[in-house]
C-alpha positions in Angstrom: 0.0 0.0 0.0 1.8 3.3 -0.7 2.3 5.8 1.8 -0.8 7.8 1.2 -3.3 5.4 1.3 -2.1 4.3 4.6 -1.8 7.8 5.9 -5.3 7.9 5.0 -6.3 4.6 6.6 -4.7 5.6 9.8 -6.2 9.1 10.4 -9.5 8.3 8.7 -12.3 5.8 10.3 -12.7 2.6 8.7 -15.8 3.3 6.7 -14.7 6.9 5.4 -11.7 5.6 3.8 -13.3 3.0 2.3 -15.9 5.5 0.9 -12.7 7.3 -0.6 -11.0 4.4 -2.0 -14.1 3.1 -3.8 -15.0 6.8 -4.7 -11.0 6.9 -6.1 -11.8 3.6 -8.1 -14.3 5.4 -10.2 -11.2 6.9 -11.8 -8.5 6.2 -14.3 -5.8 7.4 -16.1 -5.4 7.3 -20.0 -2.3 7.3 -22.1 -2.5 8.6 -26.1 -1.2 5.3 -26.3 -4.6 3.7 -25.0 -3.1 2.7 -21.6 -5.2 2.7 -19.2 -4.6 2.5 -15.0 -6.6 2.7 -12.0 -5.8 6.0 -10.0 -5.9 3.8 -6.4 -4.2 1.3 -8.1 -1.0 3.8 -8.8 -1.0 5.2 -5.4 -3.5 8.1 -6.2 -6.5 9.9 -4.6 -9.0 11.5 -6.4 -12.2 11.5 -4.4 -15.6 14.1 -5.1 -13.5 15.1 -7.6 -14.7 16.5 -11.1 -13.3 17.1 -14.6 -10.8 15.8 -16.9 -7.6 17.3 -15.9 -4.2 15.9 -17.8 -1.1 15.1 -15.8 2.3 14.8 -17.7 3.6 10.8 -16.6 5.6 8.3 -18.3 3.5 5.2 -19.3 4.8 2.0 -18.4 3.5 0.6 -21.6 5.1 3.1 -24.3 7.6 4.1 -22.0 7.0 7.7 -22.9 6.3 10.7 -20.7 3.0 12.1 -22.5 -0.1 14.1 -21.1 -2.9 11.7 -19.7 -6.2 12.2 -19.2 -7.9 12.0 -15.9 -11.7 10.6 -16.4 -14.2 8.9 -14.9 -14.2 4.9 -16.0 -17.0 4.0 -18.2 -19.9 1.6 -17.2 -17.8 -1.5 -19.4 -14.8 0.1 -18.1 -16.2 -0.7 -14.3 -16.8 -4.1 -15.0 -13.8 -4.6 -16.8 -11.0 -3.8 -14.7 -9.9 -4.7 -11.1 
């Protein structure tokens, strides 16, 4: 678990931060490349958030540092993924 998550699990009760861990799940982020990853799943946090920001990160897949967009998953995407 990175360090966030369990900063949050400590100061947080139980049932809060698992309201923000499955409201973070709701979220992904997409390389031009079509890599996709789950924002909890990289050791983010992204809860009552809205909008499609980008963030400039290198993709583990094309290895490259491009801008990817932060969205909500779809309904397929939900099922989809972990």
């Amino acid at each position: 678990m990175p360090a966030e998550h369990r900063l949050l699990k400590s100061i947080l009760p139980a049932k809060m931060f698992e309201v923000v861990k499955s409201g973070t799940k709701q979220w992904l982020m997409e390389c031009p490349c079509g890599h996709k990853r789950d924002i909890w799943d990289s050791g983010g946090i992204r809860y009552k958030a809205a909008g499609q920001p980008r963030r400039l990160l290198r993709c583990p897949r094309c290895g490259k540092a491009t801008w990817h967009r932060i969205r909500k998953k779809t309904e397929s995407e939900r099922v989809e993924l972990p």
